[in-house]
C-alpha positions in Angstrom: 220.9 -36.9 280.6 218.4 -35.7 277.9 219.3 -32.6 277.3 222.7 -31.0 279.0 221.1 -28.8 281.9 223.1 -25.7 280.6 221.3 -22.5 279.6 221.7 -21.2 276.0 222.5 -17.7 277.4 225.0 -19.1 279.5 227.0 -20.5 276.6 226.7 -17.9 274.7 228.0 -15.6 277.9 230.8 -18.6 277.8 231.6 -17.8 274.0 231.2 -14.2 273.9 234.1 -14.1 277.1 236.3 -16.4 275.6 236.3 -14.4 272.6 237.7 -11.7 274.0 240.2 -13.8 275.9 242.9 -13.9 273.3 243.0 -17.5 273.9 242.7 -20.1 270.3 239.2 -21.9 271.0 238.7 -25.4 268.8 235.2 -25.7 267.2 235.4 -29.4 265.5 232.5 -29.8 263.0 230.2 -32.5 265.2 228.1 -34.4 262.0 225.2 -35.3 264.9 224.4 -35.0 268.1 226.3 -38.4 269.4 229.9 -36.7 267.8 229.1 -33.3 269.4 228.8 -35.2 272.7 232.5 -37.3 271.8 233.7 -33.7 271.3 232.3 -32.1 275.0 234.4 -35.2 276.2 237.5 -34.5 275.2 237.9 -31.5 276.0 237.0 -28.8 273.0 236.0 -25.1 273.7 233.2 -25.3 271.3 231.3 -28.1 268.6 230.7 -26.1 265.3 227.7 -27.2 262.8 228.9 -27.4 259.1 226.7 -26.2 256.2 228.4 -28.3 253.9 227.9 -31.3 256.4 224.2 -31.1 257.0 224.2 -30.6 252.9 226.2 -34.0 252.9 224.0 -35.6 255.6 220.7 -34.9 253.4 222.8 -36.5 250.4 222.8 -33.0 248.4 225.9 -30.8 247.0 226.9 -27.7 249.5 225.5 -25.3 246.7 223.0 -23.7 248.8 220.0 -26.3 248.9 219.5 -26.0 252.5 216.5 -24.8 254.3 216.5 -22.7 257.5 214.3 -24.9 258.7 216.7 -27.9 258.1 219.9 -25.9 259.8 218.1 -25.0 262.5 216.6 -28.4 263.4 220.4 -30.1 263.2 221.9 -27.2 265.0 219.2 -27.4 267.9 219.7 -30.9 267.9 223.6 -30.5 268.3 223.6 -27.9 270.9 221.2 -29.1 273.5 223.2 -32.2 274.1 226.4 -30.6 275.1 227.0 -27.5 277.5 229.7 -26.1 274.8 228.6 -23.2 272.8 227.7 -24.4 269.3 228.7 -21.9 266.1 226.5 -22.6 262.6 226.9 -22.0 259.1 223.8 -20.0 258.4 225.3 -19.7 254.9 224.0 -16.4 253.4 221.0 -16.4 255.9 219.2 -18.4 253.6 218.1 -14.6 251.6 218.5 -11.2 251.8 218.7 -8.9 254.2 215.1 -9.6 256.2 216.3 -13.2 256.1 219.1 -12.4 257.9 217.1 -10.9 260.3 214.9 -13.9 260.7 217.6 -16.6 260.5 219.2 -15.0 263.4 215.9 -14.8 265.9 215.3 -18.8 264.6 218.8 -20.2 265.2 218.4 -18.1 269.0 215.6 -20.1 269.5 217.2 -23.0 268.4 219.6 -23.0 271.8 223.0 -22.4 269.4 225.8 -19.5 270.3 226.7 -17.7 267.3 226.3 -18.1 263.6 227.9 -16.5 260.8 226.6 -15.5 257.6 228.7 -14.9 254.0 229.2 -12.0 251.3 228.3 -14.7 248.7 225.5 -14.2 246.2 222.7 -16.6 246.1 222.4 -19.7 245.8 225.6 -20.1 247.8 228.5 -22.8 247.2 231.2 -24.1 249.4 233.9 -21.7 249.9 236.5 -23.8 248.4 234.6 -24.3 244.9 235.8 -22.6 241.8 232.9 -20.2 240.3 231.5 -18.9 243.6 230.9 -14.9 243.6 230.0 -12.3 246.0 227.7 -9.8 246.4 228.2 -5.8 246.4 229.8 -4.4 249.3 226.7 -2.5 250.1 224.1 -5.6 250.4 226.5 -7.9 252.2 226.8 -5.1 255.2 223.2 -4.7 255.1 222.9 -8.2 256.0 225.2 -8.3 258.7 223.2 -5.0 259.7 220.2 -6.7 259.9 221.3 -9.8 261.6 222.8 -7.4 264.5 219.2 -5.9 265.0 217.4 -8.8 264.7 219.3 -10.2 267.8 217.3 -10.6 271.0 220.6 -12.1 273.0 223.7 -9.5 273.3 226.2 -12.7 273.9 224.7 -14.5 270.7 227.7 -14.5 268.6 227.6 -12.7 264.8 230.5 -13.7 262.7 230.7 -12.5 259.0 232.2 -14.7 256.7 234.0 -13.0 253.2 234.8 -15.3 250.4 236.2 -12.1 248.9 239.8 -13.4 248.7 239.1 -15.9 245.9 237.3 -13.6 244.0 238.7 -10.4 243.8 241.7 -10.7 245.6 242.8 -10.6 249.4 242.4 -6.6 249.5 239.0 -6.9 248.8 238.6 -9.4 251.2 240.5 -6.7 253.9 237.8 -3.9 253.1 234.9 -6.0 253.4 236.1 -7.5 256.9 236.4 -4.0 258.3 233.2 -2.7 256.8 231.9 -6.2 258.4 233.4 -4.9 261.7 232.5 -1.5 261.6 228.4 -2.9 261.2 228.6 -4.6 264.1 229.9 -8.4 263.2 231.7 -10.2 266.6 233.6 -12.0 264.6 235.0 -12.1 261.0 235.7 -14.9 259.1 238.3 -15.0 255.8 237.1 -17.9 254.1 240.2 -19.6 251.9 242.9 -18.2 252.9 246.0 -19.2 251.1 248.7 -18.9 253.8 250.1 -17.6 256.9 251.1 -14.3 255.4 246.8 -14.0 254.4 245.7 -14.4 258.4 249.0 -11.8 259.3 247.7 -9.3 256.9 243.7 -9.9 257.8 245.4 -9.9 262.0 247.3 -6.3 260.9 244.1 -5.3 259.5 241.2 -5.5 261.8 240.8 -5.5 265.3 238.1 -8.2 266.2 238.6 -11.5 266.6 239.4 -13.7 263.7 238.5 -17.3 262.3 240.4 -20.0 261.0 238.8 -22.6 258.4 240.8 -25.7 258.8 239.1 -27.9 256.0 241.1 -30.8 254.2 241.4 -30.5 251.0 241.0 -27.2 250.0 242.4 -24.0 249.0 244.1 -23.6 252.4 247.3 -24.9 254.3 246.7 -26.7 257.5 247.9 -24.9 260.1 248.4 -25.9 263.6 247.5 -24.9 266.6 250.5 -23.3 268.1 251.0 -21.5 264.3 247.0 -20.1 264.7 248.0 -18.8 267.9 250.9 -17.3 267.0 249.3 -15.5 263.7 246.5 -14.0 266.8 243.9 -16.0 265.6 240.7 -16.6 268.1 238.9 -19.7 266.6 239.6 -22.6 264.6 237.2 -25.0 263.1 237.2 -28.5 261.7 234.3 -28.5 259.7 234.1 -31.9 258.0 236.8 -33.4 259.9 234.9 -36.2 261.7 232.1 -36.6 258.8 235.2 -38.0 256.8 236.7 -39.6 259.0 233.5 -41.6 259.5 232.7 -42.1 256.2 236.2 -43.4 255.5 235.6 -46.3 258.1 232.0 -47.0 257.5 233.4 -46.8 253.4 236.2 -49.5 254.5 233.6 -51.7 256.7 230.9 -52.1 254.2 233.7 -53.4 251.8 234.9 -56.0 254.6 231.9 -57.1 255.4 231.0 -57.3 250.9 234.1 -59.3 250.8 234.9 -61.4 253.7 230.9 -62.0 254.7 231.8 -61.0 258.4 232.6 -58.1 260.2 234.6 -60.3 262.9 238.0 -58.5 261.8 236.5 -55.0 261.9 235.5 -55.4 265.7 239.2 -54.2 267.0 238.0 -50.4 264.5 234.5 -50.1 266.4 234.0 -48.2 268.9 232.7 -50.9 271.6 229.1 -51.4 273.0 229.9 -50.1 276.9 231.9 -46.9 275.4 229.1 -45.9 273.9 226.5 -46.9 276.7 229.4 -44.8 278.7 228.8 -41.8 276.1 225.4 -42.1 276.3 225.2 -41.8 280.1 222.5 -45.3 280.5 223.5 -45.1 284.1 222.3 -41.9 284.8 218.4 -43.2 282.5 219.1 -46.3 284.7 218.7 -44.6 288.0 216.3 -41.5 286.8 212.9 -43.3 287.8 213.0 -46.8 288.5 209.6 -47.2 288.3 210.1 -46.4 284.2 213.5 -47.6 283.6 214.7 -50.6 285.3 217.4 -52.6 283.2 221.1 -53.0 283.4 223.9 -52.2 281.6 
């Protein structure tokens, strides 16, 4: 009710162990705080907060015209109404270096479990664009430096993200994730990868847990996830799974209703008034303090 009652630092204990249980944890991309609560219910090891979908929320391309300010207010929104640990795009950390530093200490305060930040130069685009570049070697490990320092939590996740293999080539990509490693990242993330044989080679390669990027329509092949678990990987996310997947239906419903002047034959596609009173937990606001709230569902 509210809030979940879970502390930050214990989901962030809760992420940081499962980590380094070898087990495949699921991070769907929730597009609000409603859909992070529909993924806490069925049964997901974490709720991950897309870049590209808060870009899409605000109506603006994913081509780095976020604030901090903005990802931080949608990720604190997400991750104080479920007790799973939330991961954000923090995209470059929204500067340089210092930045880094900064976005890490804000997105603590914010409540989330981790974030990762990218070798891309700035302004940043989505990761499965043609034209994006990355920075030298040198500053992108200074970032990740920084962000290490800057942290105020040990079990606040750090993942580095290289969109190396796109650019220069999948070596590339290997040095950077163990120079990524080596200053202190938690977790690395190989953004487009091209196959199975990429994630074997990046597995072979370094020694800390791996991510999976399991976006439609993009430079990579869907895996499942017995295949993820098989190539040793540790998380998977869906990033803009349920934002199109929403916007397909509410695409399809506005026609309907455009059409037919009636949403009567959409009812059977909505998701009904007591499921979501259900989701929403009325009950519990119901029986908090009757002398506030005294109604019935």
């Amino acid at each position: 009710m509210l809030h979940d009652s879970t502390r930050a630092s214990d989901k962030r204990a809760a992420f940081s162990a499962a980590l380094a249980s070898g087990k495949l944890l699921r991070f769907p991309g929730a597009f609000n705080p409603l859909s992070a609560m529909l993924i806490d219910r069925h049964g997901f090891e974490g709720v991950y907060v897309s870049g590209a979908v808060i870009s899409a929320d605000l109506g603006l391309p994913d081509i780095g015209l976020t604030t901090l300010t903005e990802v931080a207010g949608r990720a604190g929104q997400i991750a104080r109404v479920t007790r799973l640990p939330a991961l954000v795009d923090a995209d470059t950390g929204f500067g340089e270096p210092m930045n880094a530093a900064r976005t890490v200490q804000v997105l603590e305060d914010a409540g989330v479990a981790g974030m990762h930040i990218e070798d891309q130069v700035n302004p940043k685009r989505c990761g499965h664009l043609a034209g994006k570049d990355v920075t030298e070697l040198d500053t992108a490990v200074r970032r990740i430096s920084a962000a290490v320092a800057a942290r105020r939590d040990p079990g606040f996740v750090i993942a580095a993200r290289t969109d190396a293999a796109a650019v220069h080539g999948l070596a590339d990509a290997i040095d950077r994730a163990k120079a990524y490693a080596d200053a202190g990242a938690d977790l690395i993330f190989p953004e487009a990868m091209a196959s199975e044989a990429d994630f074997e080679r990046l597995r072979a390669a370094v020694d800390v847990p791996l991510l999976a990027n399991m976006t439609e329509f993009g430079k990579s092949k869907l895996l499942d996830t017995t295949t993820l678990e098989n190539l040793g990987i540790n998380v998977v996310i869906y990033p803009v799974t349920l934002l199109r997947l929403a916007m397909r239906a509410a695409d399809d419903g506005l026609s309907t209703i455009a059409e037919r002047g009636s949403q009567v034959s959409l009812l059977g596609r909505m998701q009904h008034r007591r499921d979501l009173y259900d989701l929403l937990d009325y009950e519990a606001y119901n029986t908090f303090d009757t002398g506030i709230y005294n109604f019935r569902v």
